[in-house]
LUMVEX-593933 format. One record per atom (N, C-alpha, C): residue in three letters; atom name; x, y, z. Coordinates in nm, 3 decimals. Example, Ala and Ser with C-alpha at 12.3 -4.5 7.8 and 13.67 -1.06 7.14 Angstrom:
{aa: ALA	at: N	px: 1.319	py: -0.569	pz: 0.780} $
{aa: ALA	at: CA	px: 1.230	py: -0.450	pz: 0.780} $
{aa: ALA	at: C	px: 1.320	py: -0.330	pz: 0.780} $
{aa: SER	at: N	px: 1.285	py: -0.225	pz: 0.708} $
{aa: SER	at: CA	px: 1.367	py: -0.106	pz: 0.714} $
{aa: SER	at: C	px: 1.290	py: 0.003	pz: 0.787} $
REM end
This chain:
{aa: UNK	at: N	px: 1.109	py: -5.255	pz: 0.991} $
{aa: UNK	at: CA	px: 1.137	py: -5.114	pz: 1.004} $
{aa: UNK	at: C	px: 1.079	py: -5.059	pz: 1.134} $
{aa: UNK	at: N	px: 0.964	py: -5.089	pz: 1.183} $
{aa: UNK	at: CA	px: 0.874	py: -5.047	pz: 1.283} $
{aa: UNK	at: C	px: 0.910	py: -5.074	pz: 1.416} $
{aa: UNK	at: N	px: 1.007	py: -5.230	pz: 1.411} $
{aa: UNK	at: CA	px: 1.097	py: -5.302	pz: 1.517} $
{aa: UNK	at: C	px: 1.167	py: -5.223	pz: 1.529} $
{aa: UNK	at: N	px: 1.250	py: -5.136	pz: 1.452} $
{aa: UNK	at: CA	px: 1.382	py: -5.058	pz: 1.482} $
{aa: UNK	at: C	px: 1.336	py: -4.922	pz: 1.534} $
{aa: UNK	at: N	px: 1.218	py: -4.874	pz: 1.483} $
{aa: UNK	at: CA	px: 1.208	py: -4.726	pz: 1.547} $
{aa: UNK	at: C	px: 1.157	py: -4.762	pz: 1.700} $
{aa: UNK	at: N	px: 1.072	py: -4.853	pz: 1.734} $
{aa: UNK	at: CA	px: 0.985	py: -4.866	pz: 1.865} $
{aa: UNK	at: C	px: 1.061	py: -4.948	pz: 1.913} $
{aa: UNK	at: N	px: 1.201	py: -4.950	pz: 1.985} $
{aa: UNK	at: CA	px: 1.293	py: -5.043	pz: 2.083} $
{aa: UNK	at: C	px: 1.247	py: -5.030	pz: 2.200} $
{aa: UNK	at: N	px: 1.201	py: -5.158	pz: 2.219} $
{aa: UNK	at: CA	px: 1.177	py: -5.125	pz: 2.436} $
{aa: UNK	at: C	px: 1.229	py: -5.102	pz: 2.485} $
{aa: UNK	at: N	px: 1.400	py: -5.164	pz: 2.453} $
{aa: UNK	at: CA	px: 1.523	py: -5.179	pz: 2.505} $
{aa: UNK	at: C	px: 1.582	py: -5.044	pz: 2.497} $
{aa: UNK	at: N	px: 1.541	py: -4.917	pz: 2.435} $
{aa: UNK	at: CA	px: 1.647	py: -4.795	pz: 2.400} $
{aa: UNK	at: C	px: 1.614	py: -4.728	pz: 2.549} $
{aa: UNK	at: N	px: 1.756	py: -4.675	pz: 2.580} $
{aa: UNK	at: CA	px: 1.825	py: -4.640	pz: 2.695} $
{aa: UNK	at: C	px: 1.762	py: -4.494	pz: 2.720} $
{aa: UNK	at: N	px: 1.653	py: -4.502	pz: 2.796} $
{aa: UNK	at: CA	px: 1.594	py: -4.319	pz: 2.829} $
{aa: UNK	at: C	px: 1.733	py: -4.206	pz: 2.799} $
{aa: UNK	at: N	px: 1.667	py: -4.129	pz: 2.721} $
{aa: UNK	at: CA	px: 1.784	py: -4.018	pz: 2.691} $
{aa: UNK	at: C	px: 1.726	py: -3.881	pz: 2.632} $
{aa: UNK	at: N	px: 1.773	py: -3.738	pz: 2.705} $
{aa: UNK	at: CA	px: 1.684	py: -3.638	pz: 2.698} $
{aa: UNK	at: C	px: 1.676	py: -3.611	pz: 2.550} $
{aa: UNK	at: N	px: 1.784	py: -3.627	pz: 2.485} $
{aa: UNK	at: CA	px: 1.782	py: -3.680	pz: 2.327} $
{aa: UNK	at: C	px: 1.684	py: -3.721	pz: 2.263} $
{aa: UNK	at: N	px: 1.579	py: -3.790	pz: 2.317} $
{aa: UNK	at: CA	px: 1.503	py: -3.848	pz: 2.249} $
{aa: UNK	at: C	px: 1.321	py: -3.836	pz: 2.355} $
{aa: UNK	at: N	px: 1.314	py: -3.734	pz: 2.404} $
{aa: UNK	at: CA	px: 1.238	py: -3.704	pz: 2.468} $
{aa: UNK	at: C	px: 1.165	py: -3.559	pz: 2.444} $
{aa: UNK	at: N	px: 1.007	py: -3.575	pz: 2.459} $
{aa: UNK	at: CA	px: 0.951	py: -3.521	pz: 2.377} $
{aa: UNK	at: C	px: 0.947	py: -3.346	pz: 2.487} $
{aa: UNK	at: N	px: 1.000	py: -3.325	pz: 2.585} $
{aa: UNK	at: CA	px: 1.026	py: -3.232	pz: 2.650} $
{aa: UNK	at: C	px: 1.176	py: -3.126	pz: 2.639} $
{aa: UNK	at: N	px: 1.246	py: -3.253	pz: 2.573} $
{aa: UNK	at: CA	px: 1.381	py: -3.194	pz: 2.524} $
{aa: UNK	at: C	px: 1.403	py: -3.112	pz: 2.405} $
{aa: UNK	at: N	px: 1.471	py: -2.996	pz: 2.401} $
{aa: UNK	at: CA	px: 1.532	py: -2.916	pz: 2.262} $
{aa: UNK	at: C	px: 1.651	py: -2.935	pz: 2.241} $
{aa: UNK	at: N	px: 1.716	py: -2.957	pz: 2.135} $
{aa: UNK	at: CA	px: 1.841	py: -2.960	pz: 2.100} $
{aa: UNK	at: C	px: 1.906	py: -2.843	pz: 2.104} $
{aa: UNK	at: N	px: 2.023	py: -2.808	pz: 2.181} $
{aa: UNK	at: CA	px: 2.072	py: -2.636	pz: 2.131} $
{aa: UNK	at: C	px: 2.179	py: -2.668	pz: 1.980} $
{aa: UNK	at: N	px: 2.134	py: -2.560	pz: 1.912} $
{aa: UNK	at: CA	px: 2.199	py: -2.540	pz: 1.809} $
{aa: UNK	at: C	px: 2.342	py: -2.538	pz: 1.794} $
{aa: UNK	at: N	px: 2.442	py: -2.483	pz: 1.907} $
{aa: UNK	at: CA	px: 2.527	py: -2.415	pz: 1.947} $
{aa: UNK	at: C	px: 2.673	py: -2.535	pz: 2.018} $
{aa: UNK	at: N	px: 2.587	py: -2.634	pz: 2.093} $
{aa: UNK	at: CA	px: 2.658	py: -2.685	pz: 2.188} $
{aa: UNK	at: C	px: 2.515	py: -2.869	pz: 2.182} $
{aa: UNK	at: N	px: 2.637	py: -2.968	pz: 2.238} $
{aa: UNK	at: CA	px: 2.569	py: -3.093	pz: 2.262} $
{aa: UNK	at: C	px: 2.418	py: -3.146	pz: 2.353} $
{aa: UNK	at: N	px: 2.428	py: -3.017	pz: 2.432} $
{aa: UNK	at: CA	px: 2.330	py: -2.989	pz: 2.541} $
{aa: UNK	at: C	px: 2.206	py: -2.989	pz: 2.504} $
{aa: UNK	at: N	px: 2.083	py: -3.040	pz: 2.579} $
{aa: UNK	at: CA	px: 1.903	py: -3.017	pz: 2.555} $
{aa: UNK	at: C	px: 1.899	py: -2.947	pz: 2.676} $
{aa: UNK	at: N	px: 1.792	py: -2.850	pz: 2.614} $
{aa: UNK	at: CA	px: 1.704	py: -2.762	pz: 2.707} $
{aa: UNK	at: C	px: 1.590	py: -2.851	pz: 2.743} $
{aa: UNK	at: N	px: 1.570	py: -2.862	pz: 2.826} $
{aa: UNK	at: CA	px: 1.495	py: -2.984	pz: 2.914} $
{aa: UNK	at: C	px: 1.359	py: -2.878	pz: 3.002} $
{aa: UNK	at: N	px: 1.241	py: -2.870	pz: 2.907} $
{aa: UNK	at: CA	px: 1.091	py: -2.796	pz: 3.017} $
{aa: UNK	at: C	px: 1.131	py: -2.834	pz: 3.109} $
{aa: UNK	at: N	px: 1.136	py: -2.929	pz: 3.186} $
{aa: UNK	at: CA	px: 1.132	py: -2.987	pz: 3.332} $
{aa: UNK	at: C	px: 1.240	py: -2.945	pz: 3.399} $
{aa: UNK	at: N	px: 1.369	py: -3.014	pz: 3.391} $
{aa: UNK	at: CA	px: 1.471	py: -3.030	pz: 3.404} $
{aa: UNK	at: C	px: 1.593	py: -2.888	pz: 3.411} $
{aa: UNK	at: N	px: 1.564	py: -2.829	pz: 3.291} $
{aa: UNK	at: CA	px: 1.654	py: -2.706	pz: 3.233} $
{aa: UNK	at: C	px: 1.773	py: -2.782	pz: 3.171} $
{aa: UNK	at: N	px: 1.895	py: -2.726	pz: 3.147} $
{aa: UNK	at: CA	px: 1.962	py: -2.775	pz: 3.085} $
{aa: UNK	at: C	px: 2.081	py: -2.903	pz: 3.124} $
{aa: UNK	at: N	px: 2.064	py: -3.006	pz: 3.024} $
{aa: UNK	at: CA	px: 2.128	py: -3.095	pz: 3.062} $
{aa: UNK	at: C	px: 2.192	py: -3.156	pz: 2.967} $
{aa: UNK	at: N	px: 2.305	py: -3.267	pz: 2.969} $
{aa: UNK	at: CA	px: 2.323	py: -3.315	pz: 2.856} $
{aa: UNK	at: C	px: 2.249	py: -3.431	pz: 2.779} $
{aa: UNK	at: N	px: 2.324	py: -3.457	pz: 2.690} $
{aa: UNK	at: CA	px: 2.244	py: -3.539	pz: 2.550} $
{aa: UNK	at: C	px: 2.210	py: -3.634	pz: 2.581} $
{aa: UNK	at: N	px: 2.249	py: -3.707	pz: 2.684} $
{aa: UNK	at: CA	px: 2.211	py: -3.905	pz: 2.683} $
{aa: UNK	at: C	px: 2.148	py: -3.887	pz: 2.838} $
{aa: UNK	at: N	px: 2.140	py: -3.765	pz: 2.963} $
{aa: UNK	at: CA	px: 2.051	py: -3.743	pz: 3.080} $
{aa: UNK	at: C	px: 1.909	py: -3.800	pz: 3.036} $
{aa: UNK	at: N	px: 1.908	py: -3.832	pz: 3.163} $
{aa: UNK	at: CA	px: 1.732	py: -3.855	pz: 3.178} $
{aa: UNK	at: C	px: 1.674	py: -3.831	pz: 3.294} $
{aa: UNK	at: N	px: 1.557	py: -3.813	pz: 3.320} $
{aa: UNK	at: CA	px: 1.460	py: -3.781	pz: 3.456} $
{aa: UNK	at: C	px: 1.338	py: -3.869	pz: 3.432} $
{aa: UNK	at: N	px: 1.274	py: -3.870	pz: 3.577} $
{aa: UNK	at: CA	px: 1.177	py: -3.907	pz: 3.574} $
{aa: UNK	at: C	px: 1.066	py: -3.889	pz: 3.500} $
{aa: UNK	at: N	px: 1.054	py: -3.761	pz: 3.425} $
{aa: UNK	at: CA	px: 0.997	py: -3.701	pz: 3.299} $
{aa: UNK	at: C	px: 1.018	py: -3.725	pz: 3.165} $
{aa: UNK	at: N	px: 1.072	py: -3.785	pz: 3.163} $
{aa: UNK	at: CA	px: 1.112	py: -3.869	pz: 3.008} $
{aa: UNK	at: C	px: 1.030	py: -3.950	pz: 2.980} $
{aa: UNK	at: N	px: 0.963	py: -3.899	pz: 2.894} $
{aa: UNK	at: CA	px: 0.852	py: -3.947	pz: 2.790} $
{aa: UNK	at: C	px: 0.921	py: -3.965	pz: 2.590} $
{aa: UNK	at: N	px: 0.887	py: -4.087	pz: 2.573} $
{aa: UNK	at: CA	px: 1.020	py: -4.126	pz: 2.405} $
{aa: UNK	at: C	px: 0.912	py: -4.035	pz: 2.306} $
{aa: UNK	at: N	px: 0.994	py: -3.990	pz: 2.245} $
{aa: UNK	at: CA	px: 0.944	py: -3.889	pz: 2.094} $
{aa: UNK	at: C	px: 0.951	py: -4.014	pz: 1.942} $
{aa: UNK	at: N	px: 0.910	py: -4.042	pz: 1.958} $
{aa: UNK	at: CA	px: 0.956	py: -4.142	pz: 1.760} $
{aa: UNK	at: C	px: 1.010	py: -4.048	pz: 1.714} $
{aa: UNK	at: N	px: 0.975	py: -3.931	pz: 1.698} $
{aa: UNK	at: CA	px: 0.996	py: -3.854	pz: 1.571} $
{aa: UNK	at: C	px: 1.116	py: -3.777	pz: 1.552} $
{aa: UNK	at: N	px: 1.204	py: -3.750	pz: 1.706} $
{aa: UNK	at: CA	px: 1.365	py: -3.749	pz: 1.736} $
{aa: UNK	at: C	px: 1.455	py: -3.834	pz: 1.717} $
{aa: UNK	at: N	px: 1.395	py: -3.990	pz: 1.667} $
{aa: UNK	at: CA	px: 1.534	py: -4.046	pz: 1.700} $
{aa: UNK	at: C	px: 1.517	py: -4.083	pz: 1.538} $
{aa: UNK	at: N	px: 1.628	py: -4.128	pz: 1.460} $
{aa: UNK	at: CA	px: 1.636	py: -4.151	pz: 1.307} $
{aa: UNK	at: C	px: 1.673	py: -4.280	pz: 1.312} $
{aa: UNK	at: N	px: 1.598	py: -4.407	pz: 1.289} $
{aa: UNK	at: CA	px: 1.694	py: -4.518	pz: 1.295} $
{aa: UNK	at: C	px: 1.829	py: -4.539	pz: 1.232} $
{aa: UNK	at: N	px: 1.931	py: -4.654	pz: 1.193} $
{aa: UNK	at: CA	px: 2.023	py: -4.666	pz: 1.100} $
{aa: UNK	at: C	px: 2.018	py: -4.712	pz: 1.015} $
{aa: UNK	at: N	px: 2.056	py: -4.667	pz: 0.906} $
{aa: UNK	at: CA	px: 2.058	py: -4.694	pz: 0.728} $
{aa: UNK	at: C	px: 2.114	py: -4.848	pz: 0.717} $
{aa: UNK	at: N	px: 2.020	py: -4.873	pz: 0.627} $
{aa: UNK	at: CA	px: 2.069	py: -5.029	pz: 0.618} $
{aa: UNK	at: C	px: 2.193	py: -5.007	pz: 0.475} $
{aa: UNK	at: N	px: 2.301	py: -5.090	pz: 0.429} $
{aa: UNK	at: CA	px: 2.407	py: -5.106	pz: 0.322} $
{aa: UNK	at: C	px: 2.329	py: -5.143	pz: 0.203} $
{aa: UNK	at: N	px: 2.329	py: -5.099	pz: 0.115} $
{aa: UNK	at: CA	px: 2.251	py: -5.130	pz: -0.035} $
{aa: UNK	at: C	px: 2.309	py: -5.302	pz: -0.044} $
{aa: UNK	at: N	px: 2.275	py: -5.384	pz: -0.148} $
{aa: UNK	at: CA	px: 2.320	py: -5.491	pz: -0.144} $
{aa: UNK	at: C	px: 2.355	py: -5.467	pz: -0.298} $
{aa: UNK	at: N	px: 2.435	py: -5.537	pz: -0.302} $
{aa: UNK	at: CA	px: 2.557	py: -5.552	pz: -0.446} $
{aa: UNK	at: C	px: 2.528	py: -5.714	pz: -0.506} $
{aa: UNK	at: N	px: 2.434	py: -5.752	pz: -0.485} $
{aa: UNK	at: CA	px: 2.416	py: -5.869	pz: -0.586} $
{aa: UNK	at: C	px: 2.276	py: -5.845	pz: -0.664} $
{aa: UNK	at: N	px: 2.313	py: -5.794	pz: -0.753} $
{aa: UNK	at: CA	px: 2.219	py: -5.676	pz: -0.888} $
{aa: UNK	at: C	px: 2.253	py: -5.778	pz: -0.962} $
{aa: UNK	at: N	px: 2.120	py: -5.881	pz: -1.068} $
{aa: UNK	at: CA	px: 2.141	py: -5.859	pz: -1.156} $
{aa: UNK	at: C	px: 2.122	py: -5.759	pz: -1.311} $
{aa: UNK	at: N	px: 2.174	py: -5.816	pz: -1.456} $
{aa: UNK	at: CA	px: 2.111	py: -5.708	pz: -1.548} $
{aa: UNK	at: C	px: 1.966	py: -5.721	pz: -1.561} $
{aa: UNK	at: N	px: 1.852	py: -5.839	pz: -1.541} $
{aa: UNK	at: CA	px: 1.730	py: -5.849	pz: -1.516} $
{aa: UNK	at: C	px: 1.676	py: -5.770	pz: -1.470} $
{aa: UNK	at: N	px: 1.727	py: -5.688	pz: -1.345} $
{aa: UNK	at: CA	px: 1.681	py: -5.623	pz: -1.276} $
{aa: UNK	at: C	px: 1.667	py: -5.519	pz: -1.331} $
{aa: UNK	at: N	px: 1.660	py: -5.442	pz: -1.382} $
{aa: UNK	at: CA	px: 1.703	py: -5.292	pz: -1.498} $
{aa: UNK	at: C	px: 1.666	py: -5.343	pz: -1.606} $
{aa: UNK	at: N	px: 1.629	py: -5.470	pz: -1.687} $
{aa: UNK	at: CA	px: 1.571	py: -5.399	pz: -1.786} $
{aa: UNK	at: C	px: 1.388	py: -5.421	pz: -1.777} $
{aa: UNK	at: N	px: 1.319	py: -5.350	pz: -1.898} $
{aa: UNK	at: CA	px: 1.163	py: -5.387	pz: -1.861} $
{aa: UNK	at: C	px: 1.113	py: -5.497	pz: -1.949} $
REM end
């Protein structure tokens, strides 16, 4: 789980930067530094937020048995 939130490899993006705001309104971050820019921009000021980006949901798995459910 910890592999997927902390990627070395993820692509600087004001999206995910702890200087960036999301506007409510439109795709755009309000950027302290920068001012407004779009969603995947970056600057030299891009510093990563953990707490902006949501990793992806893993698929439940479908090989249940009835063992499993009872006590």
């Amino acid at each position: 789980m910890a592999k997927s939130i902390f990627n070395k490899k993820l692509t600087p993006a004001c999206c995910y930067c702890v200087h960036g705001r999301a506007s409510q309104y439109t795709d755009e971050i309000f950027c302290l530094k920068k001012g407004i820019t779009e969603k995947y921009d970056s600057c030299r000021h891009y510093k990563y937020d953990v707490f902006k980006r949501s990793p992806k949901h893993t698929a439940p798995s479908d090989n249940y048995n009835p063992e499993d459910f009872s006590l």
